[in-house]
TORMI-882924 format. One record per residue: residue number from 1; x negated, y negated, z of N, C-alpha, C, O, CB in turn; residue in one letter. Coordinates in steps of 0.02 Angstrom, whole numbers, plus 50000, padded with zeros to 5 digits. Atoms other than C-alpha are relative to their C-alpha. Glycine has a CB too. Example, Ala and Ser with C-alpha at 12.3 -4.5 7.8 and 13.67 -1.06 7.14 Angstrom:
2
roba n = 1&n.xx = 49955&n.yy = 50059&n.zz = 50000&ca.xx = 49385&ca.yy = 50225&ca.zz = 50390&c.xx = 49955&c.yy = 49940&c.zz = 50000&o.xx = 49903&o.yy = 49941&o.zz = 50033&cb.xx = 50050&cb.yy = 49999&cb.zz = 50062&res = A;
roba n = 2&n.xx = 50042&n.yy = 50059&n.zz = 49997&ca.xx = 49316&ca.yy = 50053&ca.zz = 50357&c.xx = 50039&c.yy = 49945&c.zz = 50037&o.xx = 50014&o.yy = 49890&o.zz = 50045&cb.xx = 49980&cb.yy = 49977&cb.zz = 49929&res = S;
//
This chain:
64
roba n = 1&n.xx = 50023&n.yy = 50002&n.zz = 50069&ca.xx = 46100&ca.yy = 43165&ca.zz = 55512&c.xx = 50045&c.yy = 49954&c.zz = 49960&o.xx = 50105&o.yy = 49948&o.zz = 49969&cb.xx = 49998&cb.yy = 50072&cb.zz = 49969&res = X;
roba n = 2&n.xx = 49944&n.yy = 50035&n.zz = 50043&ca.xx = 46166&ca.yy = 43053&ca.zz = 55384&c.xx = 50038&c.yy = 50058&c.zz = 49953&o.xx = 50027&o.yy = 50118&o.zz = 49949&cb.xx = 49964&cb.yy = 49937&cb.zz = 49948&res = X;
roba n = 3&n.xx = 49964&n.yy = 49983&n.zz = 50035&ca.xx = 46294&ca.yy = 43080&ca.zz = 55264&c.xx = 49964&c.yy = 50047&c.zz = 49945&o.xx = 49973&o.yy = 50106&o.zz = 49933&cb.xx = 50032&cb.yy = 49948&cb.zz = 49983&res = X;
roba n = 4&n.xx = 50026&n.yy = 49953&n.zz = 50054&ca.xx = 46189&ca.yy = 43128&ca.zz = 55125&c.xx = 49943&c.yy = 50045&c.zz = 50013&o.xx = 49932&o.yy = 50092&o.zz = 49975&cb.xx = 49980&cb.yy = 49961&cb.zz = 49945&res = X;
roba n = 5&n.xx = 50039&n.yy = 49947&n.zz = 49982&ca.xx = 46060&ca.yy = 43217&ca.zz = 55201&c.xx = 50013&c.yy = 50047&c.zz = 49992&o.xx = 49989&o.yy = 50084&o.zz = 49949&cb.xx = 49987&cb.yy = 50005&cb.zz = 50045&res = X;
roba n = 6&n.xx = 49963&n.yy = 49959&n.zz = 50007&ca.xx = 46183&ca.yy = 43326&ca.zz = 55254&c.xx = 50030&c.yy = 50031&c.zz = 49931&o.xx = 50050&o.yy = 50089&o.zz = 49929&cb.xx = 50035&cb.yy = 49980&cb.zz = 50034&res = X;
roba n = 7&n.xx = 49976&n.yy = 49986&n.zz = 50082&ca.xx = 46237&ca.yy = 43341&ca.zz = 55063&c.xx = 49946&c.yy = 50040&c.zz = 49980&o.xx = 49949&o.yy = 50100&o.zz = 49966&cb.xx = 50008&cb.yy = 49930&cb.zz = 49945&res = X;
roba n = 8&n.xx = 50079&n.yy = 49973&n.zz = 50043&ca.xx = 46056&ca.yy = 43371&ca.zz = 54999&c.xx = 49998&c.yy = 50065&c.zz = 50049&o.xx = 49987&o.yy = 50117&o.zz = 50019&cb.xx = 49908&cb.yy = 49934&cb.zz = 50007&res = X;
roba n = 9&n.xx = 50035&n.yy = 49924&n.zz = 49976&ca.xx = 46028&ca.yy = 43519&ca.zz = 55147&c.xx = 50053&c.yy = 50036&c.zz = 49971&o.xx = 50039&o.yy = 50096&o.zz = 49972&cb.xx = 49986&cb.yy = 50020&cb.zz = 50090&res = X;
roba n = 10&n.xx = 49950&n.yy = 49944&n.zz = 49973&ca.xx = 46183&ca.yy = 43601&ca.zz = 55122&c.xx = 49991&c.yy = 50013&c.zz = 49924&o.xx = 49988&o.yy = 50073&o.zz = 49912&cb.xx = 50088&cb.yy = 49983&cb.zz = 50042&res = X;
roba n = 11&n.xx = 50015&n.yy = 49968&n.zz = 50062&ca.xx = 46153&ca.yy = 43600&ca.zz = 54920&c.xx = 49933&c.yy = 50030&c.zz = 49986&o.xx = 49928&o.yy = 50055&o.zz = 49930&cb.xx = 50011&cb.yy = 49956&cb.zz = 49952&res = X;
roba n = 12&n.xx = 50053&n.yy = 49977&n.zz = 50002&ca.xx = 45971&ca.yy = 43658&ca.zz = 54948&c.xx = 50046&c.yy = 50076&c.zz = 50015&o.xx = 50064&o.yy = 50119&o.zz = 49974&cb.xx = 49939&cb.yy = 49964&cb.zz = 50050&res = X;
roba n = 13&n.xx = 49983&n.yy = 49925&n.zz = 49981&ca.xx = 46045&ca.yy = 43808&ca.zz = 55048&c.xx = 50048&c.yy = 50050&c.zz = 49936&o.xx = 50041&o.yy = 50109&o.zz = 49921&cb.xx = 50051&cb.yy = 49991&cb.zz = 50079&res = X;
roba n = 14&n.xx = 49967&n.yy = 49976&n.zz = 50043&ca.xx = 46171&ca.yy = 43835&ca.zz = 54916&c.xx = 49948&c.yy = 50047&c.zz = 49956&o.xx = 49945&o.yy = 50108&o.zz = 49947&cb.xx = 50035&cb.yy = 49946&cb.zz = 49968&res = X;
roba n = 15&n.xx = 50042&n.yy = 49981&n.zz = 50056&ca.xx = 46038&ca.yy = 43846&ca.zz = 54791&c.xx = 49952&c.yy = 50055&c.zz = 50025&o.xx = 49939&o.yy = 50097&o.zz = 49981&cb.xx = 49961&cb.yy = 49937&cb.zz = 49971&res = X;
roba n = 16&n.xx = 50053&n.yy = 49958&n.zz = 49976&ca.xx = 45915&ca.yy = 43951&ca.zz = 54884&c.xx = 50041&c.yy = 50057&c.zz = 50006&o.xx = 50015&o.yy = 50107&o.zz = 49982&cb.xx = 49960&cb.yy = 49978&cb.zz = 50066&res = X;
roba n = 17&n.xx = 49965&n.yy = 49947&n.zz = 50016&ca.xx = 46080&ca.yy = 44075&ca.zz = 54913&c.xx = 50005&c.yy = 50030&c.zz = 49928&o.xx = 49986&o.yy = 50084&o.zz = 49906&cb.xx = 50057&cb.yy = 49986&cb.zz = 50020&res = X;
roba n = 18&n.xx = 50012&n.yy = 49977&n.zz = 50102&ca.xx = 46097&ca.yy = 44086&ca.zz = 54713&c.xx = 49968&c.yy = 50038&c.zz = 49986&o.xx = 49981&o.yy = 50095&o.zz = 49965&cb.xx = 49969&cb.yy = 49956&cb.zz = 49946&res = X;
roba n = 19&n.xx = 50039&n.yy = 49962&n.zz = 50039&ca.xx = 45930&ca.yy = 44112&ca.zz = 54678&c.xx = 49986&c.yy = 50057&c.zz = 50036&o.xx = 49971&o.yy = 50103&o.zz = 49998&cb.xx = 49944&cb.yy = 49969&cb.zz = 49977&res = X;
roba n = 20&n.xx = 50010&n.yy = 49942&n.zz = 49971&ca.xx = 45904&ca.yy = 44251&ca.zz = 54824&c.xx = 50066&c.yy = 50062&c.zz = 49954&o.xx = 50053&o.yy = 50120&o.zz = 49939&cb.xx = 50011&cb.yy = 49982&cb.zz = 50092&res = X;
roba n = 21&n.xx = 49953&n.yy = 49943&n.zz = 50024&ca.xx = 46078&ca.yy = 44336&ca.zz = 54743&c.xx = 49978&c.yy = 50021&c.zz = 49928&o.xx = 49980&o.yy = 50077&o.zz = 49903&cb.xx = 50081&cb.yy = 49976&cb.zz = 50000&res = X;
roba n = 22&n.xx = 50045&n.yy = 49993&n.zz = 50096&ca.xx = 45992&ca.yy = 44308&ca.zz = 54548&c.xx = 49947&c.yy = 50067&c.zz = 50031&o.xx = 49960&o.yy = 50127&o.zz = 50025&cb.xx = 49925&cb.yy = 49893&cb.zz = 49961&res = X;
roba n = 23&n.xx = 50069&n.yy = 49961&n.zz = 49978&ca.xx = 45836&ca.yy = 44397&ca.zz = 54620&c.xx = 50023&c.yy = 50059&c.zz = 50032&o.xx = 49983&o.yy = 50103&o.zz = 50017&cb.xx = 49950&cb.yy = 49959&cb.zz = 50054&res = X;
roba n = 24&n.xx = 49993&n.yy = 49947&n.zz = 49975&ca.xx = 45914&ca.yy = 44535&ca.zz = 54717&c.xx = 50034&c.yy = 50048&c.zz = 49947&o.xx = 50028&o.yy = 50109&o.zz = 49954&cb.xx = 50032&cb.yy = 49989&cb.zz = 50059&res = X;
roba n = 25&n.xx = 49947&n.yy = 49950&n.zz = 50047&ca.xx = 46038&ca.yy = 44606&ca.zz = 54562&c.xx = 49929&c.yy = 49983&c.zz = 49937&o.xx = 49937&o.yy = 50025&o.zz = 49893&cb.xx = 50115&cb.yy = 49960&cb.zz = 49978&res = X;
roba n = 26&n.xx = 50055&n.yy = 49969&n.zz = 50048&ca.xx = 45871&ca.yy = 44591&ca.zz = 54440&c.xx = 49961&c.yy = 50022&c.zz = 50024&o.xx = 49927&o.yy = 50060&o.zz = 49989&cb.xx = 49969&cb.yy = 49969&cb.zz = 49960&res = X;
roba n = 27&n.xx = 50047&n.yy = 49926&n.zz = 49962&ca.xx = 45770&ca.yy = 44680&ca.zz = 54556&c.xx = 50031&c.yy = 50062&c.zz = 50003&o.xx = 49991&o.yy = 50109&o.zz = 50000&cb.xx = 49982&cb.yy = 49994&cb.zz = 50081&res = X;
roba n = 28&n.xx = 49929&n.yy = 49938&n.zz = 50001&ca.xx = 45931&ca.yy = 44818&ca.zz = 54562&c.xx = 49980&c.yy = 50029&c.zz = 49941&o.xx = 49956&o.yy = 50086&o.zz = 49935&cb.xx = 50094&cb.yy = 49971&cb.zz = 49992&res = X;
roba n = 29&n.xx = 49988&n.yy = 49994&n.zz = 50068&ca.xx = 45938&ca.yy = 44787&ca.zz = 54364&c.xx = 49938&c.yy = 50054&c.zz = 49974&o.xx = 49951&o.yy = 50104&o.zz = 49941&cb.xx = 49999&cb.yy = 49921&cb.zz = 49964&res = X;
roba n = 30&n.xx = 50076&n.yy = 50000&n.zz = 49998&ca.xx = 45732&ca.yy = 44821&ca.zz = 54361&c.xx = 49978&c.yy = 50073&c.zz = 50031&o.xx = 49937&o.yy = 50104&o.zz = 49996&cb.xx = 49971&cb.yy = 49934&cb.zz = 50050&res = X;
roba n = 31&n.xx = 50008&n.yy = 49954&n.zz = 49967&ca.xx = 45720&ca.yy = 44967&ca.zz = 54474&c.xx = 50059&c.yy = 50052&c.zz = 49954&o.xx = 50039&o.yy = 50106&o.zz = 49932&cb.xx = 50009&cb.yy = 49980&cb.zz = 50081&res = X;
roba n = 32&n.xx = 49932&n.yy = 49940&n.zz = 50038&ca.xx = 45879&ca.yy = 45068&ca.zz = 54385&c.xx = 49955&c.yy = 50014&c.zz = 49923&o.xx = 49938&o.yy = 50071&o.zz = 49906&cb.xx = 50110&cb.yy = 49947&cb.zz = 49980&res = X;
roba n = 33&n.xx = 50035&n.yy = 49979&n.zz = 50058&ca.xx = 45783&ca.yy = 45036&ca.zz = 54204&c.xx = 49935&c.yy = 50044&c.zz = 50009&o.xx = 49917&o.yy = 50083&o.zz = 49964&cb.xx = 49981&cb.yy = 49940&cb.zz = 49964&res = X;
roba n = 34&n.xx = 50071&n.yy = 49980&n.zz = 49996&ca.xx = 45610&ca.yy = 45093&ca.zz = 54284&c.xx = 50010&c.yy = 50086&c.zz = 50011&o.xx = 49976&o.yy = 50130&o.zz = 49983&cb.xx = 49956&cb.yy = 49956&cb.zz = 50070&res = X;
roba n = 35&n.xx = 49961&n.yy = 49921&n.zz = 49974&ca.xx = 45718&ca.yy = 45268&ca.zz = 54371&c.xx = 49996&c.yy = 50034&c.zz = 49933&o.xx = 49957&o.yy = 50078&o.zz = 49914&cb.xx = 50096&cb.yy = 49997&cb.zz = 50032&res = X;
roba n = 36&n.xx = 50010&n.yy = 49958&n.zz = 50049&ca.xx = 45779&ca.yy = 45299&ca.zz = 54204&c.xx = 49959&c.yy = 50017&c.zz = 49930&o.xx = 49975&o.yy = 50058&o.zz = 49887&cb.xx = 50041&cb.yy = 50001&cb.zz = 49994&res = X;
roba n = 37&n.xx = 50053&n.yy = 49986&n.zz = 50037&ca.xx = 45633&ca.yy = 45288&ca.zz = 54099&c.xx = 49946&c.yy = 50043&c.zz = 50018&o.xx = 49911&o.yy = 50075&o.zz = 49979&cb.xx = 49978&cb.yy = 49951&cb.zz = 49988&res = X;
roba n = 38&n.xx = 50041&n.yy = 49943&n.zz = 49949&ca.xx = 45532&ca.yy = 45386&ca.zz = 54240&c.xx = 50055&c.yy = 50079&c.zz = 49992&o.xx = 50028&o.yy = 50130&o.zz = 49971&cb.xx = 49999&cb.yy = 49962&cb.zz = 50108&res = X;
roba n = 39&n.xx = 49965&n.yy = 49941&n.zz = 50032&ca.xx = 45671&ca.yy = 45524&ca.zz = 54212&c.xx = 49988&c.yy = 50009&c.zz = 49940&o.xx = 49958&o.yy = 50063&o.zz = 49939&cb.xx = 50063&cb.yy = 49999&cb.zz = 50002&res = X;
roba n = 40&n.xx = 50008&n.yy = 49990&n.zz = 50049&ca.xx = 45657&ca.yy = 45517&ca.zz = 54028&c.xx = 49921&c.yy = 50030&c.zz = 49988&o.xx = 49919&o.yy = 50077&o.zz = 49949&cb.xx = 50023&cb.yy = 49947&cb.zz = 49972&res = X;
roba n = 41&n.xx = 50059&n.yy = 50002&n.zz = 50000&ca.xx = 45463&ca.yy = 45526&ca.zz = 54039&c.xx = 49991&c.yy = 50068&c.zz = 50025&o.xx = 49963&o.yy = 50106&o.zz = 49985&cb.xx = 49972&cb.yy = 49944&cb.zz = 50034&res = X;
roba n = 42&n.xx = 50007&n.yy = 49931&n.zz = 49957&ca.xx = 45463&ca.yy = 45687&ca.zz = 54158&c.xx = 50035&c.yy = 50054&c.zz = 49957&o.xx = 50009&o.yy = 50109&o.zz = 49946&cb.xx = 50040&cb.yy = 49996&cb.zz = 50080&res = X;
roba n = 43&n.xx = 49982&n.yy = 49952&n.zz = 50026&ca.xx = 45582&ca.yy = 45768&ca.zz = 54063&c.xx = 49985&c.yy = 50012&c.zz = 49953&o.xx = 50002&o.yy = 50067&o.zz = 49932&cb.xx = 50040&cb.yy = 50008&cb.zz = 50001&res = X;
roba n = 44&n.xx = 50032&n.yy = 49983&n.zz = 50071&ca.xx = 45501&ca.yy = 45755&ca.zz = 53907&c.xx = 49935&c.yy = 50034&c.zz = 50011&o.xx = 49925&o.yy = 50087&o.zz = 49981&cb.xx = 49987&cb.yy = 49933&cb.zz = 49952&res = X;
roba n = 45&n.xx = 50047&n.yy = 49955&n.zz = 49985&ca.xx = 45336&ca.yy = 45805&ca.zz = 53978&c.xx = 49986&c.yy = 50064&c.zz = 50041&o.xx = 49931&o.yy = 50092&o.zz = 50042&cb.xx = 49971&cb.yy = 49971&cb.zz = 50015&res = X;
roba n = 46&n.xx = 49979&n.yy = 49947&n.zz = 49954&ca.xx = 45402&ca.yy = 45943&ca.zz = 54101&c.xx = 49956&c.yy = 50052&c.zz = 49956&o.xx = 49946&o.yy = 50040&o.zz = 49896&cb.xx = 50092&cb.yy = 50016&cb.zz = 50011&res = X;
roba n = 47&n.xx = 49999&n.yy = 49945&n.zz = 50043&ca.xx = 45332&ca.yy = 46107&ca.zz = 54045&c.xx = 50055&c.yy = 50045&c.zz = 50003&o.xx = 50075&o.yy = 50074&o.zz = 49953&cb.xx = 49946&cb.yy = 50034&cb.zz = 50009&res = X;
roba n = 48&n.xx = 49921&n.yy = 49963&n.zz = 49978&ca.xx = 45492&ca.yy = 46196&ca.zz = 54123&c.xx = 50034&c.yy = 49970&c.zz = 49967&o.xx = 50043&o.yy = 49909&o.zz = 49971&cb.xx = 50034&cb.yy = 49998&cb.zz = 50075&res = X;
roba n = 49&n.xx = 49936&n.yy = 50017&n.zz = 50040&ca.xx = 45619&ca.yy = 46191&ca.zz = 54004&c.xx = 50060&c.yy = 50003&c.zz = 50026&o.xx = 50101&o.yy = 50048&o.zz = 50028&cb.xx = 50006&cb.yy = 50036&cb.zz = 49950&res = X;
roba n = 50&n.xx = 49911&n.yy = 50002&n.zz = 49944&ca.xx = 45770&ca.yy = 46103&ca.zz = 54115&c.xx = 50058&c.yy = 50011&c.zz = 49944&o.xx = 50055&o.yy = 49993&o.zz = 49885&cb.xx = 50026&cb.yy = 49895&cb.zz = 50048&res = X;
roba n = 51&n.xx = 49955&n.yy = 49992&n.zz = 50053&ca.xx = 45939&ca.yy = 46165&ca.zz = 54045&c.xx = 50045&c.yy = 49949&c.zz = 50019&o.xx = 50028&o.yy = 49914&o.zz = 50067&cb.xx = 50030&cb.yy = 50070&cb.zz = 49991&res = X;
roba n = 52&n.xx = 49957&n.yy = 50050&n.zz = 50007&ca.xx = 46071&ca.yy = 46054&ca.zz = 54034&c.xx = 50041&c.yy = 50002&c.zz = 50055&o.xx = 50027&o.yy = 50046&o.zz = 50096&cb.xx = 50034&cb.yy = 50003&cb.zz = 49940&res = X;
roba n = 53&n.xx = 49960&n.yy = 49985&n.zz = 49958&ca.xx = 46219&ca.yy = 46022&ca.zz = 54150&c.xx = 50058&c.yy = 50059&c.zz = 50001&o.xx = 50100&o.yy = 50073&o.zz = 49959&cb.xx = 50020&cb.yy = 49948&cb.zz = 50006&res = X;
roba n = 54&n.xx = 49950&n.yy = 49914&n.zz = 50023&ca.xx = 46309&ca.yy = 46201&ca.zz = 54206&c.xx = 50075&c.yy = 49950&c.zz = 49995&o.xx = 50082&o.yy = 49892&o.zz = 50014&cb.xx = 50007&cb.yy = 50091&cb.zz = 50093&res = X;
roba n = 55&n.xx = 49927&n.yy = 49967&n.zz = 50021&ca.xx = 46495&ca.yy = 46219&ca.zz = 54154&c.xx = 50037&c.yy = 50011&c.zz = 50063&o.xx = 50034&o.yy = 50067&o.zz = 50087&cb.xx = 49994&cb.yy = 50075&cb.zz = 49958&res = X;
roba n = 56&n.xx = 49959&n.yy = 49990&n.zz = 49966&ca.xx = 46616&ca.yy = 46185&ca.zz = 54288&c.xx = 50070&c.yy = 50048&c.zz = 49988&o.xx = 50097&o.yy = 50091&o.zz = 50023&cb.xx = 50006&cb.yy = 49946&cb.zz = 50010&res = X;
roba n = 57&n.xx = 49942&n.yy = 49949&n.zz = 50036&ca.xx = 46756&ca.yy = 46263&ca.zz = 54189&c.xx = 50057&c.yy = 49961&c.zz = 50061&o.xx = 50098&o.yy = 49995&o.zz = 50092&cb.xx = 49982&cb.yy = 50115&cb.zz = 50007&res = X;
roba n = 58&n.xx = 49924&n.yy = 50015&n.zz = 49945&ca.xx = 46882&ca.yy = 46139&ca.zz = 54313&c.xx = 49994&c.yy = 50001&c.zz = 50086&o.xx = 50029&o.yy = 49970&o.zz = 50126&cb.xx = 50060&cb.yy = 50070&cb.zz = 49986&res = X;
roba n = 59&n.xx = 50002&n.yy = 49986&n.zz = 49929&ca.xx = 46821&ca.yy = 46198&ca.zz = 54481&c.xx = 49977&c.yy = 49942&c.zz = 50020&o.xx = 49955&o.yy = 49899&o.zz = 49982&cb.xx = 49961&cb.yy = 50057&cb.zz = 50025&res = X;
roba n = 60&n.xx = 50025&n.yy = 50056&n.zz = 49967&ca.xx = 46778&ca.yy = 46079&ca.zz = 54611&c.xx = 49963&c.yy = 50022&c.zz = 50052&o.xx = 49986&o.yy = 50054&o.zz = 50099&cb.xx = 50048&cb.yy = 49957&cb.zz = 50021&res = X;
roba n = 61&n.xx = 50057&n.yy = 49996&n.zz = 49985&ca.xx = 46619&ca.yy = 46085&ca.zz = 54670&c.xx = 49980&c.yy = 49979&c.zz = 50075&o.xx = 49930&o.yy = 49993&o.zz = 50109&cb.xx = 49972&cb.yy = 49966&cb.zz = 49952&res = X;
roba n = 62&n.xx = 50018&n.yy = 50062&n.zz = 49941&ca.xx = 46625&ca.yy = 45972&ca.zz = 54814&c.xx = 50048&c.yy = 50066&c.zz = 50060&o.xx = 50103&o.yy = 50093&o.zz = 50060&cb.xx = 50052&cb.yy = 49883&cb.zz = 49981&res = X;
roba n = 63&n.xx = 49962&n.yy = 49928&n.zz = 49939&ca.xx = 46652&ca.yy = 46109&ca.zz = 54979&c.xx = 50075&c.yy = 49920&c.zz = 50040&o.xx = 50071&o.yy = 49859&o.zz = 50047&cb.xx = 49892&cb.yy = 50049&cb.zz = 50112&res = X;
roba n = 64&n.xx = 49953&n.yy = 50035&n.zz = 49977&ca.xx = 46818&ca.yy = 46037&ca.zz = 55054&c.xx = 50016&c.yy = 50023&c.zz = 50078&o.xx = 50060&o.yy = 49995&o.zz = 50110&cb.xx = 50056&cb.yy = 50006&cb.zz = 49953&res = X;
//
């Protein structure tokens, strides 16, 4: 391959890495806003009245 060929593929690839990493963290971004608007939505229309988060009072929850 020539010199610049080699230039032009290797900045194509660059660029095509970019935009795959752009596109994967606003699909992330996209999916996290959609979660918590689908939570907000449920819990407002729930008829079960969810209570809030219980009261650890310190303990740790997590079995060891």
């Amino acid at each position: 391959m020539q010199p610049i060929a080699t230039a032009v593929f290797a900045m194509t690839m660059l660029l095509a890495l970019t935009a795959l990493i752009m596109w994967k963290l606003r699909r992330d971004l996209n999916a996290a806003r959609v979660n918590r608007g689908l939570r907000g939505y449920v819990t407002a229309k729930s008829a079960v009245l969810l209570s809030g988060p219980e009261e650890t009072h310190g303990e740790n929850l997590i079995p060891v």
